[in-house]
Each structure stands twice: as structure tokens, then as C-alpha cells.
mmCIF file of the N, C-alpha and C atoms, coordinates in Angstrom:
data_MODEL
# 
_entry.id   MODEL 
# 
loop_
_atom_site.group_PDB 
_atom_site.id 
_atom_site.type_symbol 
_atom_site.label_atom_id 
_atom_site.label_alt_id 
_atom_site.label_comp_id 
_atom_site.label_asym_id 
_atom_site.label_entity_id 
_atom_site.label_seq_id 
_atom_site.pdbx_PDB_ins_code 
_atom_site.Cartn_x 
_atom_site.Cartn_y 
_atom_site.Cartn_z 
_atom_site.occupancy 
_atom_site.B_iso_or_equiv 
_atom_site.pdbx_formal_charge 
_atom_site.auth_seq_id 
_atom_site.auth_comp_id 
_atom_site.auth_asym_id 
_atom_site.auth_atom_id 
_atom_site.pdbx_PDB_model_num 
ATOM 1   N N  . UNK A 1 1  ? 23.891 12.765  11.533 1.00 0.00 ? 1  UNK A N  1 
ATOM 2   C CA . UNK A 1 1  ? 24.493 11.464  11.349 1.00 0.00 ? 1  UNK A CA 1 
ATOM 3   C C  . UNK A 1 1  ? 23.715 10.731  10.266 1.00 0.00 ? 1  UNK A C  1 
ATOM 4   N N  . UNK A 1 2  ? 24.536 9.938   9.584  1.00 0.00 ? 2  UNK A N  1 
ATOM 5   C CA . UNK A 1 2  ? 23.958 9.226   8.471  1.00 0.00 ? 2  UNK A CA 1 
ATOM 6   C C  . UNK A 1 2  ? 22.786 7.857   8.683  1.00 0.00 ? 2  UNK A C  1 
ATOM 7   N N  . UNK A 1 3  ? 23.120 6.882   8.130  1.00 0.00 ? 3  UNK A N  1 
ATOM 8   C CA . UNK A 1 3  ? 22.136 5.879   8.093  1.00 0.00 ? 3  UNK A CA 1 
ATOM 9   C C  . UNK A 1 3  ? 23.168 4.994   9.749  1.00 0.00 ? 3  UNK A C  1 
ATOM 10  N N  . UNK A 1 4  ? 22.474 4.984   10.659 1.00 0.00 ? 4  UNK A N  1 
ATOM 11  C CA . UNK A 1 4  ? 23.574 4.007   11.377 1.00 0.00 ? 4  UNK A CA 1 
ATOM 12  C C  . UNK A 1 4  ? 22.576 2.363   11.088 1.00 0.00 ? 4  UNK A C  1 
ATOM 13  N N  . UNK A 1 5  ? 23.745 1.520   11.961 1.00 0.00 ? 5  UNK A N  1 
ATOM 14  C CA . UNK A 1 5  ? 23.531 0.045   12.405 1.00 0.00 ? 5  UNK A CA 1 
ATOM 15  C C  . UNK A 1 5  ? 23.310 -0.290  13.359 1.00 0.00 ? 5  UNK A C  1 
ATOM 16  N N  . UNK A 1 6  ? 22.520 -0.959  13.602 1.00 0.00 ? 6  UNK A N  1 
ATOM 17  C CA . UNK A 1 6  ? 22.183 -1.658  15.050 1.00 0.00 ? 6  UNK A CA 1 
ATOM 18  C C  . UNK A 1 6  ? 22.873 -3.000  16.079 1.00 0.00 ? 6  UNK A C  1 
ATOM 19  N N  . UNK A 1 7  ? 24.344 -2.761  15.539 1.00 0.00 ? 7  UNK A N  1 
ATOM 20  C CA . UNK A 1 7  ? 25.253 -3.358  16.018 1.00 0.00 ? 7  UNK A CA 1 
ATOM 21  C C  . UNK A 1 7  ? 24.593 -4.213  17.845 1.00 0.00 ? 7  UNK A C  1 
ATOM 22  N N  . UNK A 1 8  ? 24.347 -3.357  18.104 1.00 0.00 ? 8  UNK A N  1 
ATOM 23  C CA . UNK A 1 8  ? 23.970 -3.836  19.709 1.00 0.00 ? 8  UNK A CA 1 
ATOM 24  C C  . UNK A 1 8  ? 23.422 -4.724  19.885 1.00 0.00 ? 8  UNK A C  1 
ATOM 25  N N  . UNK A 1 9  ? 22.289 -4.761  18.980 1.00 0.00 ? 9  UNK A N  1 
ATOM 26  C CA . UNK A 1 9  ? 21.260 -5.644  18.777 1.00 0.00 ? 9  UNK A CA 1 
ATOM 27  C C  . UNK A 1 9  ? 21.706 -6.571  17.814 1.00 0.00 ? 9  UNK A C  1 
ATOM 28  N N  . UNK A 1 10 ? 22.565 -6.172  17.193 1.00 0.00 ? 10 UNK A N  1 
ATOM 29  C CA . UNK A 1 10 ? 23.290 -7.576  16.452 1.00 0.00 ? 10 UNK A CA 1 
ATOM 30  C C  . UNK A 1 10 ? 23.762 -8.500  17.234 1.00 0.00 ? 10 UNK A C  1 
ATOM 31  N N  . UNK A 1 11 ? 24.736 -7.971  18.282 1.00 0.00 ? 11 UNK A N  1 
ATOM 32  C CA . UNK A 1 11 ? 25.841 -8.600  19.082 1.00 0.00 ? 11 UNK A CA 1 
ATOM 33  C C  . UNK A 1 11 ? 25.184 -9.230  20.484 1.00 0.00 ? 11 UNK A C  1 
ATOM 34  N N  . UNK A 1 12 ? 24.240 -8.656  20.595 1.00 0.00 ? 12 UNK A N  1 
ATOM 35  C CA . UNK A 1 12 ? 23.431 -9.228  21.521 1.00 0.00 ? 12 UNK A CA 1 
ATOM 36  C C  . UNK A 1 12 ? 22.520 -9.755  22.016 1.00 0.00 ? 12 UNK A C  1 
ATOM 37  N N  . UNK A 1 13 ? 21.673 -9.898  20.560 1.00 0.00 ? 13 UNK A N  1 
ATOM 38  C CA . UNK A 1 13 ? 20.676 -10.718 20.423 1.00 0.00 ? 13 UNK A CA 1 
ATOM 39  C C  . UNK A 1 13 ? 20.494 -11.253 19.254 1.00 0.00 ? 13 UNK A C  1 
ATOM 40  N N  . UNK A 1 14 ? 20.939 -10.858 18.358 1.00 0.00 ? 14 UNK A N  1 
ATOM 41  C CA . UNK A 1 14 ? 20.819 -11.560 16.805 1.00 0.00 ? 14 UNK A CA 1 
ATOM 42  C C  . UNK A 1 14 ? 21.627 -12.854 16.680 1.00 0.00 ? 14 UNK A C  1 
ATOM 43  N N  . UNK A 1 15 ? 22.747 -12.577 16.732 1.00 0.00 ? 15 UNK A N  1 
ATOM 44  C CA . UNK A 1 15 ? 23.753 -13.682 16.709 1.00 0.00 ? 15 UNK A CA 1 
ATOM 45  C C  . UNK A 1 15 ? 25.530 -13.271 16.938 1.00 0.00 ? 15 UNK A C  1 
ATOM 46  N N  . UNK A 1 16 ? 25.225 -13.193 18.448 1.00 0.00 ? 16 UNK A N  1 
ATOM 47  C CA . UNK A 1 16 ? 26.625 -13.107 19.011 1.00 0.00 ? 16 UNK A CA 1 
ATOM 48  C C  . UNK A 1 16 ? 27.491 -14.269 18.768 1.00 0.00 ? 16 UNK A C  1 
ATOM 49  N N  . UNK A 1 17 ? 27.158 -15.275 18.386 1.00 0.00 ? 17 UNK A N  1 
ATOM 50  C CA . UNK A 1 17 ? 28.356 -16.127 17.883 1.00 0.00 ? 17 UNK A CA 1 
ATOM 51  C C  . UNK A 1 17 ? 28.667 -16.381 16.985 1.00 0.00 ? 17 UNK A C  1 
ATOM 52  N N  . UNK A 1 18 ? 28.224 -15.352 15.743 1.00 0.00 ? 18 UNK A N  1 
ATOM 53  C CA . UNK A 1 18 ? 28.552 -15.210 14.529 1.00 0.00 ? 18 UNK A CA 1 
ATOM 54  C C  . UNK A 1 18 ? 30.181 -14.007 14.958 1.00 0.00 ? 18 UNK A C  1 
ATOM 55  N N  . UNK A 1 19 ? 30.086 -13.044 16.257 1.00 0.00 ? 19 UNK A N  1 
ATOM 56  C CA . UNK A 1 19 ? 30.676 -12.177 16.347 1.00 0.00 ? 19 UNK A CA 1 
ATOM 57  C C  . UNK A 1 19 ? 31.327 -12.621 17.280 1.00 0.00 ? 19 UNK A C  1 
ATOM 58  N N  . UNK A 1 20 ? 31.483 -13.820 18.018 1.00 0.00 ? 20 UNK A N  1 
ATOM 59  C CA . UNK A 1 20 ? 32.555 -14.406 19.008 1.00 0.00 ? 20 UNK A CA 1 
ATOM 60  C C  . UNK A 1 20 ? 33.599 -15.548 18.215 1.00 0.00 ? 20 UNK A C  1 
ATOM 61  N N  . UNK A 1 21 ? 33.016 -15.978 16.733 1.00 0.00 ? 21 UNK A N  1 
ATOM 62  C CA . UNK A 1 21 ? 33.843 -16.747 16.155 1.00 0.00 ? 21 UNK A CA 1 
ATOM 63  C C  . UNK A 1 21 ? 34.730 -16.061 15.351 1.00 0.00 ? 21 UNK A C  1 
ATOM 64  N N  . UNK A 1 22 ? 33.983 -14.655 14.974 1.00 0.00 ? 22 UNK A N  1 
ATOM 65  C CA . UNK A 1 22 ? 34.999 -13.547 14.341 1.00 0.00 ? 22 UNK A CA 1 
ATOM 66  C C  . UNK A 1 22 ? 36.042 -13.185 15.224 1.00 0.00 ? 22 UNK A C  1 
ATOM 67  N N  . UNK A 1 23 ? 35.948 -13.396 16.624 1.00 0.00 ? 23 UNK A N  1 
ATOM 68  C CA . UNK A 1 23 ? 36.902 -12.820 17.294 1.00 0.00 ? 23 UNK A CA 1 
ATOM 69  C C  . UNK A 1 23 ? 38.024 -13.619 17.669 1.00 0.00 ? 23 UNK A C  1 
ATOM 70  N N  . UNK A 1 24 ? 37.612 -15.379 17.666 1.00 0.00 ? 24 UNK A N  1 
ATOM 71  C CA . UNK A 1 24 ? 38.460 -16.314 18.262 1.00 0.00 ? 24 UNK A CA 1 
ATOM 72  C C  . UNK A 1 24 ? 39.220 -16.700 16.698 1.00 0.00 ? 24 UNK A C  1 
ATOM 73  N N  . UNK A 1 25 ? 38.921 -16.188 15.173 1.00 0.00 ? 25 UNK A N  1 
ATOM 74  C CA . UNK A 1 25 ? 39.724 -16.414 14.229 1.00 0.00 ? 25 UNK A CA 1 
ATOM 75  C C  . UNK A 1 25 ? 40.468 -15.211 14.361 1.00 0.00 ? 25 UNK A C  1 
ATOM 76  N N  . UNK A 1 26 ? 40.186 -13.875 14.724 1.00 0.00 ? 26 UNK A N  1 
ATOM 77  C CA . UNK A 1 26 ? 41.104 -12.968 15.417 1.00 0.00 ? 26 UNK A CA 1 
ATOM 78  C C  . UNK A 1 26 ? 42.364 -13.565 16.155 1.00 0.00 ? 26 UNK A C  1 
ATOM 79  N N  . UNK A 1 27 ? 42.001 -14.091 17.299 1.00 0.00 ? 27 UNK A N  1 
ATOM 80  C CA . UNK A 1 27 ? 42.992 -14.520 18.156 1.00 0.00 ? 27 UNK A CA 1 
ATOM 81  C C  . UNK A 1 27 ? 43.894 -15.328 17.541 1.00 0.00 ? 27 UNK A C  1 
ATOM 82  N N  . UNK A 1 28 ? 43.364 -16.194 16.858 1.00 0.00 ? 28 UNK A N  1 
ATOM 83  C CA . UNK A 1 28 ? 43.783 -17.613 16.047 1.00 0.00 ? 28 UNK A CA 1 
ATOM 84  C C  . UNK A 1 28 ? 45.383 -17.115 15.468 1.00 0.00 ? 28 UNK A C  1 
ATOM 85  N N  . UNK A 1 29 ? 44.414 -16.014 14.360 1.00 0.00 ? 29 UNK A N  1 
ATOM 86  C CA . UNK A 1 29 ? 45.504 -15.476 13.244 1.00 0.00 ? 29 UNK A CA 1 
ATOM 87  C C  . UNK A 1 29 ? 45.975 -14.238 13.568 1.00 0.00 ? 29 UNK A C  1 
ATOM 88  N N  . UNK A 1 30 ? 46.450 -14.198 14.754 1.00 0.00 ? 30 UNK A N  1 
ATOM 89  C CA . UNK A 1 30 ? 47.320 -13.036 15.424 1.00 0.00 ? 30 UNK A CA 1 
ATOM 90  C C  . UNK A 1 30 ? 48.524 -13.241 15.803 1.00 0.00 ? 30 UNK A C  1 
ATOM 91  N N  . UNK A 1 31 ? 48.377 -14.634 16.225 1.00 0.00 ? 31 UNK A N  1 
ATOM 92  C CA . UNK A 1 31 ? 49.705 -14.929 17.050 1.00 0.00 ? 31 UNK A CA 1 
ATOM 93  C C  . UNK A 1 31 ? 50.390 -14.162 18.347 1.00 0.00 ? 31 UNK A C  1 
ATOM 94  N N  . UNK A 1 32 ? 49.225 -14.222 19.210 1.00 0.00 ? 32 UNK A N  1 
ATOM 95  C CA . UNK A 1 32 ? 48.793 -13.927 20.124 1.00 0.00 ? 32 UNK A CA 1 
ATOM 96  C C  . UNK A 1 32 ? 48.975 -12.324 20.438 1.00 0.00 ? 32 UNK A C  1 
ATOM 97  N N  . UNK A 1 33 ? 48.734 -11.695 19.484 1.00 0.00 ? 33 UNK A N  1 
ATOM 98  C CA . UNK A 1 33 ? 48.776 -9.895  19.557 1.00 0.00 ? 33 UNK A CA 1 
ATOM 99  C C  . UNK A 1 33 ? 47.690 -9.662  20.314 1.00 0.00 ? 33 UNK A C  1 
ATOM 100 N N  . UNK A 1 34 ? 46.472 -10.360 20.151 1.00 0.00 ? 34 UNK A N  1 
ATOM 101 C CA . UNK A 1 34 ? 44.673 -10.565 20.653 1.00 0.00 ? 34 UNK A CA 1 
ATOM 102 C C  . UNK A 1 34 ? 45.084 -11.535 21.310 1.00 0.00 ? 34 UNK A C  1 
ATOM 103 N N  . UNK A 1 35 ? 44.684 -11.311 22.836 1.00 0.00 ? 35 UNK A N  1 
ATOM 104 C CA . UNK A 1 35 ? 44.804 -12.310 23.864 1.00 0.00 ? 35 UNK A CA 1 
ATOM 105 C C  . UNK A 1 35 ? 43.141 -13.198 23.736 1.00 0.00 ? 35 UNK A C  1 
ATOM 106 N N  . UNK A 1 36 ? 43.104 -14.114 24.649 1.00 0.00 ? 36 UNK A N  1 
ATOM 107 C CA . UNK A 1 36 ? 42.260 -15.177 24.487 1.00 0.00 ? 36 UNK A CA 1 
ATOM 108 C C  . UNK A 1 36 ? 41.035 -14.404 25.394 1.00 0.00 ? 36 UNK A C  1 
ATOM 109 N N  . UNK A 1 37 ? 41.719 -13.396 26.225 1.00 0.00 ? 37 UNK A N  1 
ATOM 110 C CA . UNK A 1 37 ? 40.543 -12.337 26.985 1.00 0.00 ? 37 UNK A CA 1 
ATOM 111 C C  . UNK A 1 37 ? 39.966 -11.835 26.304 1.00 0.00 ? 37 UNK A C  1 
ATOM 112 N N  . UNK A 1 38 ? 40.333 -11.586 25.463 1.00 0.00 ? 38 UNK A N  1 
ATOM 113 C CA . UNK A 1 38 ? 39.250 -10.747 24.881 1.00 0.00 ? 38 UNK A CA 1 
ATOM 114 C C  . UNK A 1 38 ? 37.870 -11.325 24.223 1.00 0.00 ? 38 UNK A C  1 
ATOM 115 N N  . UNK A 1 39 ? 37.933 -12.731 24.508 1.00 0.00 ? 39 UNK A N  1 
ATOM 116 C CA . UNK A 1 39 ? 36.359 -13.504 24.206 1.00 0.00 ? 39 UNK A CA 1 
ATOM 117 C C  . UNK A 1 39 ? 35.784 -13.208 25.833 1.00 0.00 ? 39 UNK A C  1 
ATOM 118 N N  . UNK A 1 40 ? 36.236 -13.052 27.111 1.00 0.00 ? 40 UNK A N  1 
ATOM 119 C CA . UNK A 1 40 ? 35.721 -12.643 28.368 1.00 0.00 ? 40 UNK A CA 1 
ATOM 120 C C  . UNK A 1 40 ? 35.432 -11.432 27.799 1.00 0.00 ? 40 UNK A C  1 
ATOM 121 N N  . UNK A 1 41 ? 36.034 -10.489 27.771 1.00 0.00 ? 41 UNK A N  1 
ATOM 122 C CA . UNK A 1 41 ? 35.430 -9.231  27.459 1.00 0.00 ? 41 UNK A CA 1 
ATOM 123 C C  . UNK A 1 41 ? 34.104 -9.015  26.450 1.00 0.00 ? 41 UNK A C  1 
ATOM 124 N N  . UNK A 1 42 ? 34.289 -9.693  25.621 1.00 0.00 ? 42 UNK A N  1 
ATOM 125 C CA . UNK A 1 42 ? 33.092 -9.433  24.405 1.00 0.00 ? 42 UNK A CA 1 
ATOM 126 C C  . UNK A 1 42 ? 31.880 -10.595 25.214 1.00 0.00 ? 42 UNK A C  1 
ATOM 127 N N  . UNK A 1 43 ? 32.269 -11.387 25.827 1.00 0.00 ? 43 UNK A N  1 
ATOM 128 C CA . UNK A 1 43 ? 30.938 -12.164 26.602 1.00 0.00 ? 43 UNK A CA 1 
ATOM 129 C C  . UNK A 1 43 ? 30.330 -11.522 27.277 1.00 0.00 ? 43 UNK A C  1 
ATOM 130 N N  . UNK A 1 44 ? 31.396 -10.469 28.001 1.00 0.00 ? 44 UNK A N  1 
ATOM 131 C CA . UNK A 1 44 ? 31.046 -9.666  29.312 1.00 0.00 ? 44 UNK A CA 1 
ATOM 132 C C  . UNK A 1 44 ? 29.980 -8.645  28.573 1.00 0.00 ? 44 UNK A C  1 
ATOM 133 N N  . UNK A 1 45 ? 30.435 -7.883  27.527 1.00 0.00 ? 45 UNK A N  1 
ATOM 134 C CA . UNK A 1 45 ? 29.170 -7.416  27.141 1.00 0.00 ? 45 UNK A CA 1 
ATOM 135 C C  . UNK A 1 45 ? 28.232 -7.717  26.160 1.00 0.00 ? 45 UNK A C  1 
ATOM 136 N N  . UNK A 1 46 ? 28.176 -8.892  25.931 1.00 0.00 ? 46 UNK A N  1 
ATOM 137 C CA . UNK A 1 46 ? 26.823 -9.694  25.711 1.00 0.00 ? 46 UNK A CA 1 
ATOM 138 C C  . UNK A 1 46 ? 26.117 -9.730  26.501 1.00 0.00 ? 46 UNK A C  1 
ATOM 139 N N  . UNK A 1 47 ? 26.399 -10.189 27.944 1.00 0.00 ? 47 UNK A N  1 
ATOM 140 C CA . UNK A 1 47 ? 25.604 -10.675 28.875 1.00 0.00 ? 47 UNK A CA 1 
ATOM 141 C C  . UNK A 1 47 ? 24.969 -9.498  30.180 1.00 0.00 ? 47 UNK A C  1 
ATOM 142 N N  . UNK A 1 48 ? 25.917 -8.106  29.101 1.00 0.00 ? 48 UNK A N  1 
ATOM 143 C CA . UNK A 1 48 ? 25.224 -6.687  29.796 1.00 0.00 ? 48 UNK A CA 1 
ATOM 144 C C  . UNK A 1 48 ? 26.279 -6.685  30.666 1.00 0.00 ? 48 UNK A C  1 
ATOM 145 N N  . UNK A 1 49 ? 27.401 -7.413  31.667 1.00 0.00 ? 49 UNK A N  1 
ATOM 146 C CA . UNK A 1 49 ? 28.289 -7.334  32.450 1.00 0.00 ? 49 UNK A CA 1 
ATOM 147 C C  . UNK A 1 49 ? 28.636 -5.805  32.339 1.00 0.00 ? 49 UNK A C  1 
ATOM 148 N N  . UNK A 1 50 ? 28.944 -5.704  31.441 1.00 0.00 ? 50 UNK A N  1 
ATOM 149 C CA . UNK A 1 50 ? 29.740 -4.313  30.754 1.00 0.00 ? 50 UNK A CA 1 
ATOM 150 C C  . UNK A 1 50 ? 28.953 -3.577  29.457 1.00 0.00 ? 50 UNK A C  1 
ATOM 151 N N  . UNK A 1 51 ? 28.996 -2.255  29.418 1.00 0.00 ? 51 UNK A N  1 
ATOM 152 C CA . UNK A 1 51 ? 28.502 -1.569  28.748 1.00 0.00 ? 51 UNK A CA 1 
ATOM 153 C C  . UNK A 1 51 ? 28.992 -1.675  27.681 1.00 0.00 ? 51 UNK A C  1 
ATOM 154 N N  . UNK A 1 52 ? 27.794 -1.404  26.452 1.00 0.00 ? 52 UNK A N  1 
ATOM 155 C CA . UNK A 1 52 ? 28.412 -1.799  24.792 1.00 0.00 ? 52 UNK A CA 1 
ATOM 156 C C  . UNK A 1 52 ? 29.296 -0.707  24.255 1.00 0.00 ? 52 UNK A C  1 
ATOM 157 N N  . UNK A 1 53 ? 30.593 -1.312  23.809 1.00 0.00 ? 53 UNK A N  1 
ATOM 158 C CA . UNK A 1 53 ? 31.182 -0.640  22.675 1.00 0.00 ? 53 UNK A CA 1 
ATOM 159 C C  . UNK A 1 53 ? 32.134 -1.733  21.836 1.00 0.00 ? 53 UNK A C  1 
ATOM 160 N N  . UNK A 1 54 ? 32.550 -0.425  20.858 1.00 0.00 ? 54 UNK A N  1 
ATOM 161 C CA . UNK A 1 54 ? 32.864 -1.229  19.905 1.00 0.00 ? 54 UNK A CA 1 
ATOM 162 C C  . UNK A 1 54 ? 34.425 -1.805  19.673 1.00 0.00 ? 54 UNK A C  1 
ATOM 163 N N  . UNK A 1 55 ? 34.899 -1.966  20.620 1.00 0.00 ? 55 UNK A N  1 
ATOM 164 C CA . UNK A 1 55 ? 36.322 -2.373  20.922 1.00 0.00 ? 55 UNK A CA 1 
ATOM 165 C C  . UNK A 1 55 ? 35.838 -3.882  20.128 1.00 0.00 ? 55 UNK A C  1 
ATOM 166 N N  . UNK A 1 56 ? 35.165 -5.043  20.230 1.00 0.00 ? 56 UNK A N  1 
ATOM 167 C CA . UNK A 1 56 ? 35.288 -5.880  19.527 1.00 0.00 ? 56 UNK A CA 1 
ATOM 168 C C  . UNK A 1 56 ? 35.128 -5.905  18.624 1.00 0.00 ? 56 UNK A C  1 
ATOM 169 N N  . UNK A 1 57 ? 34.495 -4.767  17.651 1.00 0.00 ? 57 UNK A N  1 
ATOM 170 C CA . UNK A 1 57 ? 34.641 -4.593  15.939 1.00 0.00 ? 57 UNK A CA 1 
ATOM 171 C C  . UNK A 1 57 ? 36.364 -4.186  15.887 1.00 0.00 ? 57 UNK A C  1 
ATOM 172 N N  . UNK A 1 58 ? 36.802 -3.599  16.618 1.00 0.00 ? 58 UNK A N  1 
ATOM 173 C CA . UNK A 1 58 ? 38.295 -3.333  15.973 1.00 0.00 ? 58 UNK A CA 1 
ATOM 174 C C  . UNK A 1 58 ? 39.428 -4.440  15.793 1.00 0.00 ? 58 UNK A C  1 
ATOM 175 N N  . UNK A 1 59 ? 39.017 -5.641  16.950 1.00 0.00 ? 59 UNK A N  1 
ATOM 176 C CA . UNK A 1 59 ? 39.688 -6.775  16.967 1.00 0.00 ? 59 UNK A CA 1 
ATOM 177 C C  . UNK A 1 59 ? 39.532 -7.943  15.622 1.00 0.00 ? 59 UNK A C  1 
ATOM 178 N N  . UNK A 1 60 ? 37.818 -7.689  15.660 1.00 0.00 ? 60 UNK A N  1 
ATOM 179 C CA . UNK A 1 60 ? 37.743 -7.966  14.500 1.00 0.00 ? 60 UNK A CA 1 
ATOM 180 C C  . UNK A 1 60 ? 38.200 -7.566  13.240 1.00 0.00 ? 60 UNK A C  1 
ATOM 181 N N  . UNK A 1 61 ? 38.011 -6.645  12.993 1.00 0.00 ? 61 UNK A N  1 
ATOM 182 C CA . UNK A 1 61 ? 39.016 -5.706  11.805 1.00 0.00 ? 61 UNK A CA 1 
ATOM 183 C C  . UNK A 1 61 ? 40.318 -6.239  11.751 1.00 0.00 ? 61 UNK A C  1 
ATOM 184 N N  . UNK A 1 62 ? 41.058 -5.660  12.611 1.00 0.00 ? 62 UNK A N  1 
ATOM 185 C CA . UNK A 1 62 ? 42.261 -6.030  12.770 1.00 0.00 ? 62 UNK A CA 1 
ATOM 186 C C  . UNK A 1 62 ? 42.611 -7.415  12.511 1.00 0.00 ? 62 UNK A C  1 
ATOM 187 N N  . UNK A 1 63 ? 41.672 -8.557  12.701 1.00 0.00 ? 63 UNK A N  1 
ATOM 188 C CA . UNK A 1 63 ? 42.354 -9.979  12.483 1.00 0.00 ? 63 UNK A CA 1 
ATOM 189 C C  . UNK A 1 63 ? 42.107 -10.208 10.758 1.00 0.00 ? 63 UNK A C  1 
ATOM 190 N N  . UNK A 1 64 ? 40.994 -9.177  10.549 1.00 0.00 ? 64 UNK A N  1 
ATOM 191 C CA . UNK A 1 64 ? 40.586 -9.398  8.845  1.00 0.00 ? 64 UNK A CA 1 
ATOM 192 C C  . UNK A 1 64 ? 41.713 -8.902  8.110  1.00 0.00 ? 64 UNK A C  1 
ATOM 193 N N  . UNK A 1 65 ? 42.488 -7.909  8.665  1.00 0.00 ? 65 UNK A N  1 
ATOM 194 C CA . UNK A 1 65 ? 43.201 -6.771  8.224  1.00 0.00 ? 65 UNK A CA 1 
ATOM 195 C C  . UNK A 1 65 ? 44.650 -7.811  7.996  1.00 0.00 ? 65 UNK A C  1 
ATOM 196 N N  . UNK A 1 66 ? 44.902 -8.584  8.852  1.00 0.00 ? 66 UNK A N  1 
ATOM 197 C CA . UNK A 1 66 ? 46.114 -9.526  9.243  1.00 0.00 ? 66 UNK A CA 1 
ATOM 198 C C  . UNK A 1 66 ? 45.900 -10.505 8.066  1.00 0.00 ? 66 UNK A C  1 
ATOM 199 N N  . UNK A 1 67 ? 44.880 -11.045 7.797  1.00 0.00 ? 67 UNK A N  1 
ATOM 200 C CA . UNK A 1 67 ? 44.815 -12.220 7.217  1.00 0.00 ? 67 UNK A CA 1 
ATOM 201 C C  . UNK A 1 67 ? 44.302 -11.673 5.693  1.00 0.00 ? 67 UNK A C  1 
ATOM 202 N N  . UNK A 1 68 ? 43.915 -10.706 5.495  1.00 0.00 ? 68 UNK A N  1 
ATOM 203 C CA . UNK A 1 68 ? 43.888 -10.058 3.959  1.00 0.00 ? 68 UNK A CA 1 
ATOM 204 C C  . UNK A 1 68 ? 44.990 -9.718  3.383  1.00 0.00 ? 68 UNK A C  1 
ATOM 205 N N  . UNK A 1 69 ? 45.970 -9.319  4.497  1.00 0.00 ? 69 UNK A N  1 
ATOM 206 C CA . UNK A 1 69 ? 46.929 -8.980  3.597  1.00 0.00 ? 69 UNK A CA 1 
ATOM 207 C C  . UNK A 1 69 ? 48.285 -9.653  4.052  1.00 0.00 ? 69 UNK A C  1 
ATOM 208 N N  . UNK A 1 70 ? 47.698 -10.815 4.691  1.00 0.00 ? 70 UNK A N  1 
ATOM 209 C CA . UNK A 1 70 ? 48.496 -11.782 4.561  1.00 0.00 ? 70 UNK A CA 1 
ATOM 210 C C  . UNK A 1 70 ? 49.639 -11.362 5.452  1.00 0.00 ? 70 UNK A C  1 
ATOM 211 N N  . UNK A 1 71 ? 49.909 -10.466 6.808  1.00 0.00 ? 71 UNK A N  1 
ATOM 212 C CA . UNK A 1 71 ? 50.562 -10.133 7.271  1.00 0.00 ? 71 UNK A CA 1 
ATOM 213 C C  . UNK A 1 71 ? 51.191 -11.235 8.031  1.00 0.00 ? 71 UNK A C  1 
ATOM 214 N N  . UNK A 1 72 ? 52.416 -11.698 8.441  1.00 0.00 ? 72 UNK A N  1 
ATOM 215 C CA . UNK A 1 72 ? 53.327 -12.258 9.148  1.00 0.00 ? 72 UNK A CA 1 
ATOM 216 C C  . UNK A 1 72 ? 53.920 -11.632 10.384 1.00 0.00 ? 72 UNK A C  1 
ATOM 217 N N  . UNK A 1 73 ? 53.065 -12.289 11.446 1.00 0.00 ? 73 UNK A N  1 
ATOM 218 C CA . UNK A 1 73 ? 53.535 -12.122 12.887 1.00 0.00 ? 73 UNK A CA 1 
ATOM 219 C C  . UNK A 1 73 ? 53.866 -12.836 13.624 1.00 0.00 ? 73 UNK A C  1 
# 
């Protein structure tokens, strides 16, 4: 495996609300495709509730992905 990131430690101690505001402009600019749960879910594993993965980078993506290319939903 190549060079990885320390995402975990980003999201969970660096600055998870750099990565919970990425998710609620997700929700924002979805028009409700991304439910409002899914800030419970990404809290849940901040706070260790739930084991880390990366389901909230894809939400994120996905809302970047919406609003780059200007998609209409």
C-alpha cells in the first residue's frame, strides 16, 4: 500500500467539525438525498459509539460532486 492518511485521527481528534460542516453542506445541497442522520451517524463515530469508516467521506464527495457540477435535484 502506498502513502496512506490518517483520516481517523483527523475526524476524531483534529477537527471533526471541519468534517461535520462538510457533511451538513452535503445535506444542505442534496435536497434531501443525505438525510439529516447522517450527522448522528458521523457523531456516533466520533464519539467511538461506532467503529470508524469511511461512509462519511463518500457523503462528503458526493455533496462536492452535486455542487461542482452543478447538478439539479
Amino acid at each position: 500500500m502506498g502513502y496512506t492518511t490518517p483520516e481517523e485521527l483527523w475526524v476524531k481528534k483534529e477537527d471533526p467539525a471541519l468534517f461535520r460542516n462538510k457533511i451538513m453542506e452535503a445535506i444542505d445541497g442534496t435536497n434531501g438525498i443525505i438525510k439529516p442522520d447522517a450527522l448522528k451517524y458521523f457523531d456516533s463515530i466520533v464519539s467511538g459509539k461506532l467503529p470508524f469508516d469511511y461512509t462519511y467521506w463518500r457523503l462528503i464527495l458526493f455533496g462536492e460532486w452535486v455542487k461542482k457540477f452543478n447538478v439539479k435535484i
